[in-house]
C-alpha positions in Angstrom: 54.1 -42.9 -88.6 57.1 -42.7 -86.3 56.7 -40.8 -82.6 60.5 -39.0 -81.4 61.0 -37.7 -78.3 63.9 -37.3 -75.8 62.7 -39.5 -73.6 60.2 -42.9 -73.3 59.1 -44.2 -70.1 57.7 -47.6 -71.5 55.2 -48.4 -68.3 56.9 -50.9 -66.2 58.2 -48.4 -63.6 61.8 -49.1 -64.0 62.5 -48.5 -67.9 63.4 -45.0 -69.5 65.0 -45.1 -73.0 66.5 -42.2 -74.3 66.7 -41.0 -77.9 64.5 -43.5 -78.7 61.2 -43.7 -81.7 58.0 -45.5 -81.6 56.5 -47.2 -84.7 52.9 -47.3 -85.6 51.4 -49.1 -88.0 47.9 -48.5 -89.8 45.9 -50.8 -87.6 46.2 -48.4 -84.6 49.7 -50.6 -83.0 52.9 -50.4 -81.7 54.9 -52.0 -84.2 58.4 -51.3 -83.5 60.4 -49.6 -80.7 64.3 -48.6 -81.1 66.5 -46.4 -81.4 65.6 -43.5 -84.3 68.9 -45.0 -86.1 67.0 -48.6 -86.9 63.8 -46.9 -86.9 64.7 -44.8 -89.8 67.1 -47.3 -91.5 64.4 -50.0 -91.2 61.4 -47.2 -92.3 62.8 -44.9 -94.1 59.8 -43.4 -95.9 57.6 -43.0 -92.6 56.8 -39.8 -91.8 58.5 -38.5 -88.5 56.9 -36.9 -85.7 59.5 -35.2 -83.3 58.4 -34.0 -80.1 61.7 -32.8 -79.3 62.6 -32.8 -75.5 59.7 -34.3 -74.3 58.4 -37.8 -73.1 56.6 -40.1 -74.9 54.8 -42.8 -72.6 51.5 -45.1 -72.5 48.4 -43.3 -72.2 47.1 -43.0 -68.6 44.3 -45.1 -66.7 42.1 -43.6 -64.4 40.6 -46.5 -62.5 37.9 -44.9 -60.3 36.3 -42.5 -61.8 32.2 -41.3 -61.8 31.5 -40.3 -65.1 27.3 -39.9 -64.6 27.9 -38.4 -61.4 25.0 -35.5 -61.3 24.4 -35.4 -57.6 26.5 -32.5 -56.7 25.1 -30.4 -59.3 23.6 -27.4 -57.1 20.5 -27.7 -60.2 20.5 -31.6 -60.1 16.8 -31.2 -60.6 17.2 -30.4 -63.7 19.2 -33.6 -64.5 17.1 -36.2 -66.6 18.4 -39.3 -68.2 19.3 -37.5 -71.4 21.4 -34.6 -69.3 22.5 -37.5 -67.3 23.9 -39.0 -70.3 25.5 -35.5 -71.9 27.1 -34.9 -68.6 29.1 -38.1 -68.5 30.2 -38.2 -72.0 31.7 -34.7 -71.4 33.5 -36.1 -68.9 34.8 -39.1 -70.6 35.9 -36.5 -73.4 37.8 -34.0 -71.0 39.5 -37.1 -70.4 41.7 -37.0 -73.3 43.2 -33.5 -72.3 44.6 -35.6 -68.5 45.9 -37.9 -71.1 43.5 -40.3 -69.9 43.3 -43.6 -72.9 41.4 -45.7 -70.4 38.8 -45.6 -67.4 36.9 -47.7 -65.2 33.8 -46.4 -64.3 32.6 -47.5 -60.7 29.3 -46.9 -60.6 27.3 -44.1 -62.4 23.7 -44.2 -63.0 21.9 -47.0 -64.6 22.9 -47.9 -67.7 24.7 -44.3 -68.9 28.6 -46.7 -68.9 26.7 -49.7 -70.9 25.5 -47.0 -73.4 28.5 -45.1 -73.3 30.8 -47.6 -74.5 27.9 -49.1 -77.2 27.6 -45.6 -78.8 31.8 -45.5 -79.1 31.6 -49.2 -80.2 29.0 -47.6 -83.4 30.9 -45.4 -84.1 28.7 -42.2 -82.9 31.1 -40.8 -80.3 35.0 -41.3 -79.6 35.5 -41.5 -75.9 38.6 -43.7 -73.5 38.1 -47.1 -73.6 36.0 -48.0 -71.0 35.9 -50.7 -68.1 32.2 -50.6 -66.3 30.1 -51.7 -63.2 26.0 -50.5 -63.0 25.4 -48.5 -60.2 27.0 -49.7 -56.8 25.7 -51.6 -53.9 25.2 -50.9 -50.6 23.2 -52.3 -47.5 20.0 -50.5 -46.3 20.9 -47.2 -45.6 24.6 -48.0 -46.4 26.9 -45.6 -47.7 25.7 -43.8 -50.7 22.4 -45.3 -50.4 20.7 -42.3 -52.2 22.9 -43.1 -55.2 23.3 -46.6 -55.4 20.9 -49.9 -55.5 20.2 -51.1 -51.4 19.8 -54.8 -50.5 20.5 -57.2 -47.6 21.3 -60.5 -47.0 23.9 -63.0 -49.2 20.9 -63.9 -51.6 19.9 -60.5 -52.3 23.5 -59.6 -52.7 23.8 -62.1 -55.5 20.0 -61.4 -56.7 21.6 -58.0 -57.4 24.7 -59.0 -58.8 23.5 -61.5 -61.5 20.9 -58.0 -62.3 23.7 -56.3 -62.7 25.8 -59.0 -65.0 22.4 -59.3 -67.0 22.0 -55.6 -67.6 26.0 -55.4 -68.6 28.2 -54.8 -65.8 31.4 -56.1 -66.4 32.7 -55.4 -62.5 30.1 -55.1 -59.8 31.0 -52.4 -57.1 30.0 -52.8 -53.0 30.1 -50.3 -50.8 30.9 -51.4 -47.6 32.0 -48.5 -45.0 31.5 -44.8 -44.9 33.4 -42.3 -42.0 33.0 -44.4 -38.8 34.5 -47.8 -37.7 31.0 -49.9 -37.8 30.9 -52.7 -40.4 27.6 -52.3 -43.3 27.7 -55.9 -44.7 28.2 -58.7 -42.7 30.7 -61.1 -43.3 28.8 -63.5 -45.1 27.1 -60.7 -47.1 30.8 -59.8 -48.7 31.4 -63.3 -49.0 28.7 -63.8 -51.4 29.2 -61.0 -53.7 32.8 -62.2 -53.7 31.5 -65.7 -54.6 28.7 -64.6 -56.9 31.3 -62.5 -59.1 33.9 -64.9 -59.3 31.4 -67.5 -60.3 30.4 -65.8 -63.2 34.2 -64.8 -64.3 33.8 -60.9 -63.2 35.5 -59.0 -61.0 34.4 -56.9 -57.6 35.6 -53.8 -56.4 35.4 -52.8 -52.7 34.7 -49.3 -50.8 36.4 -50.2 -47.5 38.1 -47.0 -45.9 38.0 -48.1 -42.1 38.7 -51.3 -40.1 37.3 -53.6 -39.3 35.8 -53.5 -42.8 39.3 -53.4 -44.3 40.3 -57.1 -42.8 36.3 -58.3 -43.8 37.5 -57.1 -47.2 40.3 -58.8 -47.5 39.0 -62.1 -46.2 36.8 -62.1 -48.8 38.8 -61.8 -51.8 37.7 -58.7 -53.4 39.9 -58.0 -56.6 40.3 -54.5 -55.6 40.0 -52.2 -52.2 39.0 -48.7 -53.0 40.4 -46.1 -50.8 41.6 -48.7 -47.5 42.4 -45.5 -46.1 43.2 -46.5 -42.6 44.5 -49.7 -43.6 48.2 -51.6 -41.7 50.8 -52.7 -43.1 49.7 -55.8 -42.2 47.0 -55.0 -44.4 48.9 -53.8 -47.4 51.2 -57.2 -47.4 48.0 -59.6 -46.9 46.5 -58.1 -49.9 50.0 -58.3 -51.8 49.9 -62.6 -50.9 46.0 -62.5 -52.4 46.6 -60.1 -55.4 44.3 -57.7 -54.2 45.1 -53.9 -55.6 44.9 -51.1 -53.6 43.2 -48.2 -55.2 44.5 -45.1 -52.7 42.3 -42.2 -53.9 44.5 -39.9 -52.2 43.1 -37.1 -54.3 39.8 -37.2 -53.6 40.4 -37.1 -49.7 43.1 -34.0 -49.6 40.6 -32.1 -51.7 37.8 -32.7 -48.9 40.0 -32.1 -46.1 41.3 -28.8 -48.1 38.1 -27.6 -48.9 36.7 -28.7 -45.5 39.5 -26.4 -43.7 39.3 -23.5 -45.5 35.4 -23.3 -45.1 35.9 -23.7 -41.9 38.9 -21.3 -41.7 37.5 -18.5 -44.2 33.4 -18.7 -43.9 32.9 -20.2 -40.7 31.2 -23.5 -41.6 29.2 -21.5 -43.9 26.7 -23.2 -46.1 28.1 -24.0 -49.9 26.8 -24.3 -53.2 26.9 -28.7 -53.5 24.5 -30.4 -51.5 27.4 -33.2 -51.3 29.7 -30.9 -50.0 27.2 -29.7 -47.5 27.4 -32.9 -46.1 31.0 -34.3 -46.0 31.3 -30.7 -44.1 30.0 -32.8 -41.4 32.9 -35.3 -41.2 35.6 -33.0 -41.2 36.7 -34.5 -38.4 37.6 -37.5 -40.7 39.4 -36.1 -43.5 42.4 -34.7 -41.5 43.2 -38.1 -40.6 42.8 -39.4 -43.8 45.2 -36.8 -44.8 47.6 -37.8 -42.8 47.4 -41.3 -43.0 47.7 -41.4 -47.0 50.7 -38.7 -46.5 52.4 -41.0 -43.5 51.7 -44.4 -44.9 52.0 -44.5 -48.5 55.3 -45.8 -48.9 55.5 -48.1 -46.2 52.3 -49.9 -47.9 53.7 -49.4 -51.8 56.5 -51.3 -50.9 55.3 -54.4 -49.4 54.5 -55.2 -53.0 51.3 -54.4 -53.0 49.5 -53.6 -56.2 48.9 -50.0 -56.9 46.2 -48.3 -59.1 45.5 -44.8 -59.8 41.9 -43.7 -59.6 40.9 -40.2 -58.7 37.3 -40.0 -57.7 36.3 -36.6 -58.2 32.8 -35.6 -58.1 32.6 -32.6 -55.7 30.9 -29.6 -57.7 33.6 -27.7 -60.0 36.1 -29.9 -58.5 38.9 -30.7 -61.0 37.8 -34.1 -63.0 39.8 -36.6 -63.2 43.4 -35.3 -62.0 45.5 -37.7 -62.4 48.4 -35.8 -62.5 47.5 -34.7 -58.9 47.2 -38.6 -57.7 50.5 -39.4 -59.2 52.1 -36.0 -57.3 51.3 -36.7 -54.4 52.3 -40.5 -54.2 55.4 -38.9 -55.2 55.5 -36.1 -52.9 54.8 -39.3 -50.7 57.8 -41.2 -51.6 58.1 -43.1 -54.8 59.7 -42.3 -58.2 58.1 -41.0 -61.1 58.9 -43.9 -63.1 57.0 -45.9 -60.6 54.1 -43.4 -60.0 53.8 -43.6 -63.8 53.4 -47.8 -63.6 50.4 -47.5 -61.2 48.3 -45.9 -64.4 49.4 -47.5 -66.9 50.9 -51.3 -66.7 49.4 -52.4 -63.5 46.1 -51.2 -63.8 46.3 -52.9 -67.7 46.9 -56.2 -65.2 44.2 -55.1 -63.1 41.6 -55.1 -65.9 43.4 -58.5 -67.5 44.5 -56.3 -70.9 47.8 -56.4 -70.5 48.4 -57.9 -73.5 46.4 -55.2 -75.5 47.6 -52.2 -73.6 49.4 -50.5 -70.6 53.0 -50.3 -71.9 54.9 -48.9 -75.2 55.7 -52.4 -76.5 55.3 -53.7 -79.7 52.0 -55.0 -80.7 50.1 -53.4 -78.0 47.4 -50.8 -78.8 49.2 -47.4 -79.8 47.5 -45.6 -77.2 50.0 -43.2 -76.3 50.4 -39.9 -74.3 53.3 -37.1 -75.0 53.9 -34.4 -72.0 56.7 -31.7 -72.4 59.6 -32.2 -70.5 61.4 -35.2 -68.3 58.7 -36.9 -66.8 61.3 -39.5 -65.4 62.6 -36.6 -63.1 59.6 -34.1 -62.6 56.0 -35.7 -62.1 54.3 -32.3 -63.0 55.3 -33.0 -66.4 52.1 -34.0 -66.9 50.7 -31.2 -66.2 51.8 -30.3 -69.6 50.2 -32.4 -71.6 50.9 -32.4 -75.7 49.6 -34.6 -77.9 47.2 -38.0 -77.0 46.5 -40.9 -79.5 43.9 -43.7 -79.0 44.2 -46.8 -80.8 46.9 -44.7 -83.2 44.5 -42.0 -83.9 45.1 -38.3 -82.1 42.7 -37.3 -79.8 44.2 -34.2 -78.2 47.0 -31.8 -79.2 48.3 -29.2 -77.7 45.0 -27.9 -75.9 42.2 -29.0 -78.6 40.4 -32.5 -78.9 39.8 -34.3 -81.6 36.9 -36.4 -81.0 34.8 -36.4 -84.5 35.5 -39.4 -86.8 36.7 -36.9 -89.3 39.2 -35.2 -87.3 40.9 -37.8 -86.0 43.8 -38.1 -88.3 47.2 -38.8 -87.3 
């Protein structure tokens, strides 16, 4: 089959061919990408799919995302393993309609990622690929602690990790600040999970939104910093020297300090229906800064060369899932281009997850999963919030508002 559109934005925030076709083969690749001229000289009895004046471009990674996140539910008594389990592969399907071809899970209940991704693997579900820690860890009484596994000292730290790389994780996730200045671990406690990991050829991921946890963070080594959301400049180019990403989340703190103020505005503080929301009502006084910081900042850190990854983590009740068309708006709004707001969910986060050579750009011989939004993304970011057609692995899995997530329906 050959993909046309008007436009291509390959991935690697600079390149936007025009009048140009992709090639798929029957293993689910890239196979050729050129102008439709060659393309149809060189395959002249593929069939053709023309998108017309739209944009044909990897599909998206969302790189922190919850997807067995019950908590918030105002009946999360009712939520048992199995629920548990429905609940997070609805999520991973909605997905597909975001344009969303990969995610990385960072921590979800026990277990629900590792079976997730073995039930895709057999064939009994169709879901994005999927990158997965077990649940998180925090100190006693560390951020999250309800949700996540709690343990102190370096040797429980690694106790816990080598759990975790037993039961399947394939990142582990440390939690490691919550909405004051006061460190959780200690020093050497983030050391040895750093250590731990790296010993055993995985990778770490870091919740670190306030200083001086930031710098502890970073002195570590941690492969990525979630949030870092009062992080310096100084900051920003240290982690670009040690090739640590910066996952912003910018999403995910707006929407708080949003909801927060009108609350406050509208219903005077007033109770609301998520027990999680009930409480991050309590640190409103937080969120506006984090606002402003992300809205003030972004820029200034994205060019020091640091690495950028999109991850939205949404998990307030009946918030939107995954929008990662929001995330990429803003860092727009904030300052960057499309074309490179587009790179920080597809080709870096691919480099992130070491699968760049399977996935991340349109190139040839990388996996066709592909993503086609109405319009000139390369000019207007809310393209994709017009999203027309998904493939995974060369098979469609959304067009033009319906999945296709059944074995039998996913023809081309």
């Amino acid at each position: 089959m050959i993909l046309k559109a008007k436009y291509i934005i390959t991935g690697d925030g600079k390149t936007v061919l025009k009048n140009n076709a992709v090639v798929l083969d029957e293993y689910g690749k890239i196979k050729m990408v050129g102008s439709l001229e060659n393309v149809s000289k060189e395959f002249p009895d593929e069939e053709v799919k023309d998108f017309g004046e739209s944009t044909i471009l990897p599909g998206l990674f969302d790189m922190h995302v919850h997807l067995g996140y019950w908590y918030s539910q105002p009946d999360s008594f009712n939520y048992g393993e199995q629920l548990i389990m429905l609940y997070a592969l609805q999520h991973a399907q909605a997905a597909f309609e975001r344009g969303i071809t990969s995610i990385r899970d960072l921590s979800s209940a026990h277990g629900v990622c590792k079976n997730l991704k073995l039930a895709a693997e057999k064939g009994f579900i169709t879901i994005p690929r999927l990158t997965h820690t077990d649940t998180g860890i925090c100190m006693t009484g560390g951020h999250a602690w309800e949700e996540v596994e709690q343990v102190d000292g370096p040797w429980e730290v690694r106790k816990e990790i080598r759990k975790q790389v037993r039961d399947g994780a394939e990142w582990v996730k440390v939690l490691t600040s919550h909405r004051t200045h006061t460190p959780e671990f200690t020093q050497e406690e983030l050391n040895a999970a750093v250590d731990e990991c790296h010993r055993r050829g995985i990778k770490c991921a870091v919740h670190a939104g306030t200083n001086p946890n930031i710098q502890m963070c970073i002195n570590a080594g941690f492969d990525t910093i979630e949030h870092a959301t009062f992080m310096t400049e100084d900051h920003a180019k240290q982690m670009a020297e040690k090739g640590i990403a910066w996952t912003p989340t910018i999403m995910a703190y707006t929407l708080l300090y949003d909801i927060c103020k009108e609350n406050i505005e509208k219903n005077a503080g007033a109770p609301v229906n998520d027990p999680v929301m009930q409480k991050e009502m309590k640190d409103y006084e937080y969120f506006e800064p984090a606002y402003k910081a992300y809205r003030d900042n972004f820029k200034k850190f994205y060019d020091t060369g640091v690495t950028v990854i999109a991850g939205t983590d949404m998990v307030m009740y009946n918030s939107p899932f995954m929008p990662i068309n929001r995330e990429l708006q803003y860092m727009v709004e904030y300052g960057i281009t499309p074309v490179q707001a587009i790179q920080t969910a597809t080709s870096n986060p691919a480099k992130v997850l070491g699968v760049e050579n399977e996935r991340g750009l349109i190139k040839d011989g990388l996996d066709a999963d592909i993503l086609v939004v109405e319009g000139n993304l390369s000019e207007d970011i809310k393209c994709l919030n017009n999203v027309k057609y998904v493939m995974l692995g060369g098979k469609k899995v959304f067009e033009n508002g319906v999945r296709y997530v059944g074995t039998k329906n996913m023809n081309m």
